[in-house]
C-alpha positions, -999 to 999 in steps of 0.1 A, spaced: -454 82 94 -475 101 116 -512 89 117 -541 113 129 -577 115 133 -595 149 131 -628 159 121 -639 198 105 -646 228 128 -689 231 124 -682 271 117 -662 262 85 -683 227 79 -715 227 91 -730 197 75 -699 176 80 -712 149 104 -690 143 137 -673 120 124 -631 113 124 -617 105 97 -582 91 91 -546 111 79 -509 112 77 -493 144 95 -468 159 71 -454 192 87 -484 217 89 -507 199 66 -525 166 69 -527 142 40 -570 132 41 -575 99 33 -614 111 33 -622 73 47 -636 68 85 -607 65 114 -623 40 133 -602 8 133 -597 11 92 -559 20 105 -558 -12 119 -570 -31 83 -550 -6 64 -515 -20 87 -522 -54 94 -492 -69 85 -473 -54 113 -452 -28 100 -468 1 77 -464 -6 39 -448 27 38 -444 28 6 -478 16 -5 -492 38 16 -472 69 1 -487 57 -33 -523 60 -19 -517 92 -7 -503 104 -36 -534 89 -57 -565 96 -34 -558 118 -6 -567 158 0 -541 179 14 -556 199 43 -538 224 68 -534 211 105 -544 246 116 -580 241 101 -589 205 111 -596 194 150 -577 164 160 -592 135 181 -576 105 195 -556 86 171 -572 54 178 -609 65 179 -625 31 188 -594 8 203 -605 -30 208 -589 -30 242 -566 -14 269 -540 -32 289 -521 -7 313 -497 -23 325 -466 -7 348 -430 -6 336 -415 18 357 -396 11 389 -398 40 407 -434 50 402 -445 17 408 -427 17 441 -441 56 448 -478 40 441 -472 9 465 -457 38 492 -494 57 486 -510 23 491 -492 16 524 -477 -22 507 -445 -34 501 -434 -38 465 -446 -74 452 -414 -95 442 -439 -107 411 -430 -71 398 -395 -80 386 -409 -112 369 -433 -104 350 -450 -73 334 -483 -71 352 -509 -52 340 -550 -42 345 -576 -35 320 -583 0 314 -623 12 299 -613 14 261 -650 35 256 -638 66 278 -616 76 246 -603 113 240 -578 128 222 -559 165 221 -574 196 236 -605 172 249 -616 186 283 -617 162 312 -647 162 335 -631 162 372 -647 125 384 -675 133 410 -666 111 441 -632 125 440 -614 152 451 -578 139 443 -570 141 404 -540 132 393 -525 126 360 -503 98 345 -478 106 320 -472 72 297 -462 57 262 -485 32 246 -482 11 214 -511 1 192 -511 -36 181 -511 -39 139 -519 -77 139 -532 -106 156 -517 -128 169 -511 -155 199 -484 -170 220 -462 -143 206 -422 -154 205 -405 -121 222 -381 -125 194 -409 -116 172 -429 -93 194 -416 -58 182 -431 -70 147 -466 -68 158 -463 -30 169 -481 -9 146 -468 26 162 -465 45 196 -487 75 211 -487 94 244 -511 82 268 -524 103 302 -537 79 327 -561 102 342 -567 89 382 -587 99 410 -562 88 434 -584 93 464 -606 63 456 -580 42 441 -561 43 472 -598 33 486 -614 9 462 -573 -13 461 -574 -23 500 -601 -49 487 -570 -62 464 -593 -55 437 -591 -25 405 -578 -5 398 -616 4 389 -638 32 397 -603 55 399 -599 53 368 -623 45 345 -637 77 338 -613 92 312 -586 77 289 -569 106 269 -544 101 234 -527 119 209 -517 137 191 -506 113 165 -496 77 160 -458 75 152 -448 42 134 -416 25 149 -393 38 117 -398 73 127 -380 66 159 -350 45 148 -320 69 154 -329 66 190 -332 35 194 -311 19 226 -290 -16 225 -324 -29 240 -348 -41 217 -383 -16 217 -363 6 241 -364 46 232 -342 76 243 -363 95 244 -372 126 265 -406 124 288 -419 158 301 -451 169 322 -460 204 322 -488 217 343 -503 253 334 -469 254 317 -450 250 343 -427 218 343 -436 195 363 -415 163 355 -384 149 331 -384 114 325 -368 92 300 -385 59 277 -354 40 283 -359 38 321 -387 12 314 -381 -23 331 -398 -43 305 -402 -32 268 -436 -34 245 -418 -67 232 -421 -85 263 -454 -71 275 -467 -87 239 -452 -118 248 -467 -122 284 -502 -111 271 -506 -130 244 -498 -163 260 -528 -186 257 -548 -151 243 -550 -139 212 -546 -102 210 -562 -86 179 -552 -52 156 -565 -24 177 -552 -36 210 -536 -7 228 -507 -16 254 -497 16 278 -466 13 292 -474 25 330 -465 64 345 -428 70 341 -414 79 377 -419 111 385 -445 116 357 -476 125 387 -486 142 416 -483 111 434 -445 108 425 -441 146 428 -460 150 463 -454 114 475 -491 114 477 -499 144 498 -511 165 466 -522 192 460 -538 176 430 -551 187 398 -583 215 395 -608 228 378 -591 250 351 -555 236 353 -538 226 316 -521 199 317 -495 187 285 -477 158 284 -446 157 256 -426 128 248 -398 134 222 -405 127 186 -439 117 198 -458 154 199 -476 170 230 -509 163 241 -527 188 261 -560 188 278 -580 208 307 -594 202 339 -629 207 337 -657 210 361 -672 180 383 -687 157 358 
């Protein structure tokens, strides 16, 4: 399944309140549950692994049928409970730690490290994206992410996978001017990224992506492409992650308890930046420039570059 949120364009709506509500994608139409986004996804999935079936039946019973082309759609996740970013790639990591002027840290290979990202700067397809003030370096992040279904703690990696409610693209948006600033304190990534989380345009659950699945648990073939003003910029691939979403679960939720709503991005797939692209030298993104980030069987989000917030 393919889980949305969307609210009604005011010209066709105009006393529908801005407010998302929650549906399943189902070719050109979406199927309206006419209930609130928000985290009634998560409640609606906790056990883990959608009820497909049960939730075909409450489609079938209560929802409206509505046609993509007439609905605007937001973030999947409207109101996540938190964001770990954490950095599965090789080569971009070692391209960031190039930028920083460091040496790759041996931790890398032995455990998935990750930051907390700001889960309040939420936004979804087509959402413009102030350019950050202080900065004059924007750069965007092409990623995966995977939405936690259930809670749990001290997470066996043998059971991991079963805690994934789905997978959505991720951009993490960074001005990499003041990251490169703000990280010779050994501290953040903070100010450089905190000012714009983007996802979309849907919420695939883990049976939509089975026939390409690799002989490594949570591991995708799965094409990852960057296009900027529709030029391509990038071609990646999901299964050159180091560590899968099963392992990240494990590490994290040692000692922690991670709740439904949890979102887990996987870190920029190499080559999937400006950094990677220009080894840091830009130029970087402006004031007008499109940017779309596809990953196969997972949609294409697209934003803009708007002006100076």
């Amino acid at each position: 399944m393919k889980f949305v949120s969307f609210v009604l364009p005011k010209e066709t709506e105009p006393n529908e309140p801005e407010i998302p509500y929650l549906g399943v994608l189902d070719g050109d139409s979406i199927e309206d549950f006419r209930i609130e986004a928000g985290d009634v996804l998560f409640r609606l999935l906790g056990a883990g692994r959608s009820d497909v079936e049960g939730l075909r039946w409450y489609i079938k019973q209560y929802a409206t049928r509505r046609k993509l082309a007439r609905v605007l759609l937001r973030a999947p996740m409207p109101s996540p409970v938190s964001i770990r970013s954490f950095s599965a790639f090789e080569a971009h990591t070692q391209a960031l730690y190039r930028y920083l002027g460091r040496k790759m840290p041996p931790i890398w290979y032995d455990v998935p490290l990750f930051h907390f990202a700001n889960h309040t700067t939420i936004t979804g397809p087509e959402a413009v994206i102030p350019y950050p003030s202080q900065s004059q370096a924007l750069d965007y992040g092409l990623e995966v992410a995977c939405v936690i279904a259930r809670a749990g703690r001290n997470i066996p990696l043998d059971k991991a996978d079963d805690y994934i409610m789905g997978y959505v693209i991720f951009n993490d948006w960074t001005a990499r001017d003041l990251q490169q600033s703000e990280m010779t304190a050994g501290f953040g990534p903070a100010k450089s990224k905190d000012f714009a989380n983007s996802f979309g345009p849907y919420l695939v659950t883990p049976d939509e992506l089975e026939d390409r699945r690799t002989d490594r648990p949570g591991i995708y073939d799965l094409a990852m492409v960057a296009r900027v003003n529709g030029e391509e910029c990038s071609r990646g691939n999901w299964k050159e992650m180091q560590y899968s979403f099963a392992e990240m679960i494990a590490y994290a939720s040692e000692n922690v308890p991670l709740q439904p709503g949890d979102i887990f991005a996987s870190g920029t797939v190499g080559g999937g930046c400006k950094l990677d692209q220009t080894k840091g030298n830009g130029p970087w993104l402006q004031t007008g420039d499109m940017v779309e980030l596809e990953i196969e069987k997972l949609g294409v989000l697209r934003n803009t570059i708007g002006n100076k917030a």
